[in-house]
C-alpha positions as CSV (number, residue, x, y, z in Angstrom):
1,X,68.0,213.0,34.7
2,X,70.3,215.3,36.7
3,X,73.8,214.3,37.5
4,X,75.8,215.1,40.3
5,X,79.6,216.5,39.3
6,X,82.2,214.5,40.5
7,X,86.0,215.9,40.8
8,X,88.5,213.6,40.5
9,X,92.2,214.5,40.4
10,X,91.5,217.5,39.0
11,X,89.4,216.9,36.6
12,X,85.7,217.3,35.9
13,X,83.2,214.1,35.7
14,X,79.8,213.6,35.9
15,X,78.5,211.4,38.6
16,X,76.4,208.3,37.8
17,X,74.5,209.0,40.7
18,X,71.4,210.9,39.8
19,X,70.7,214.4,42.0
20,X,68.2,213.3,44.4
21,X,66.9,213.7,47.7
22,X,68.2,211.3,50.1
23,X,65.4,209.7,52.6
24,X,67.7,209.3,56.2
25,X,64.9,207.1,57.0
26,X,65.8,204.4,54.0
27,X,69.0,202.1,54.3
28,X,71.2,202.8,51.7
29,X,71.7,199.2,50.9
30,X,68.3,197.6,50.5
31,X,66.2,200.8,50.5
32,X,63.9,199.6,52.9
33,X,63.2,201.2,56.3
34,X,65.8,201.8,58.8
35,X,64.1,202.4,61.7
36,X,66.7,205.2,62.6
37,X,64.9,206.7,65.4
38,X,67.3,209.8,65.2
39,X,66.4,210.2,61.1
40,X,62.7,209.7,61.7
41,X,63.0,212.4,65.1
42,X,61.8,216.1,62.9
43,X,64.0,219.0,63.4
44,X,61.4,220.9,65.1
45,X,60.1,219.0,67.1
46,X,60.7,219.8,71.0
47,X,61.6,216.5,72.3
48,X,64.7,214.7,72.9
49,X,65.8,212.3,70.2
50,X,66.0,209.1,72.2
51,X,69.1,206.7,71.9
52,X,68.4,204.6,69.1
53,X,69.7,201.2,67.7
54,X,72.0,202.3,65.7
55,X,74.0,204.1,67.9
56,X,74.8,200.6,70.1
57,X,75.3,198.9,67.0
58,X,78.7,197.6,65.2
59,X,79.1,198.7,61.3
60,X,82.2,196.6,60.2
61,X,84.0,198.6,57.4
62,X,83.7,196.0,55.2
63,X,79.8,196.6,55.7
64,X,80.1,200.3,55.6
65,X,82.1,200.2,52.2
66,X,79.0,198.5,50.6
67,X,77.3,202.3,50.7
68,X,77.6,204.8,48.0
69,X,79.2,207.2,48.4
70,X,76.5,209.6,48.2
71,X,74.8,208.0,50.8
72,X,77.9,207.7,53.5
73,X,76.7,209.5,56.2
74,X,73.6,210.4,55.3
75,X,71.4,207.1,55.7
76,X,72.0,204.3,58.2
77,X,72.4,200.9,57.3
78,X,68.9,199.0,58.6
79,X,69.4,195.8,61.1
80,X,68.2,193.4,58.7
81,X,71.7,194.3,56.3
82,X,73.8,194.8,59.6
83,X,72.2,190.9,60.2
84,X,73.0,189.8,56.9
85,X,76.2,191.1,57.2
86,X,77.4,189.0,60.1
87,X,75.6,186.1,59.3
88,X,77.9,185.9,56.0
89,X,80.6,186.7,58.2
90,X,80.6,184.0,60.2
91,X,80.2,181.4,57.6
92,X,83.2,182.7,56.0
């Protein structure tokens, strides 16, 4: 397969991280559905994105570093991770 290029200090490296379309629709940690109603809204369509649950929601950074890097910003995390995440966070 394809492999992204990855620069680093300079130099050139290839990317473990195969060249591949990215589904905004797909949590980057489980890969199931995130039910991001802003990634599932189409760019054409005429209607308002409404507010989705993501947008009230809390992403500690120590959740957020859990995402590769090719998926930062591309893919939110779904509610049952963002769960996950606190429930192991308060039994710590």
């Amino acid at each position: 397969p394809k492999t992204a290029p990855d620069l680093r200090r300079g130099r050139f490296f290839w990317s473990t991280v195969t060249m591949q379309t990215i589904d905004p629709c797909q949590c980057p940690l489980c890969g199931q559905a995130n039910q991001c109603q802003m990634a599932a809204q189409k760019a054409d369509s005429p209607s308002p994105v409404s507010a989705c649950w993501c947008v009230q929601a809390v992403f500690p950074p120590t959740l957020l570093a859990q995402v590769p890097p090719a998926y930062a910003n591309k893919a939110c995390i779904c509610q049952a991770c963002l769960h996950k995440h606190e429930a192991s966070a308060d039994i710590a």
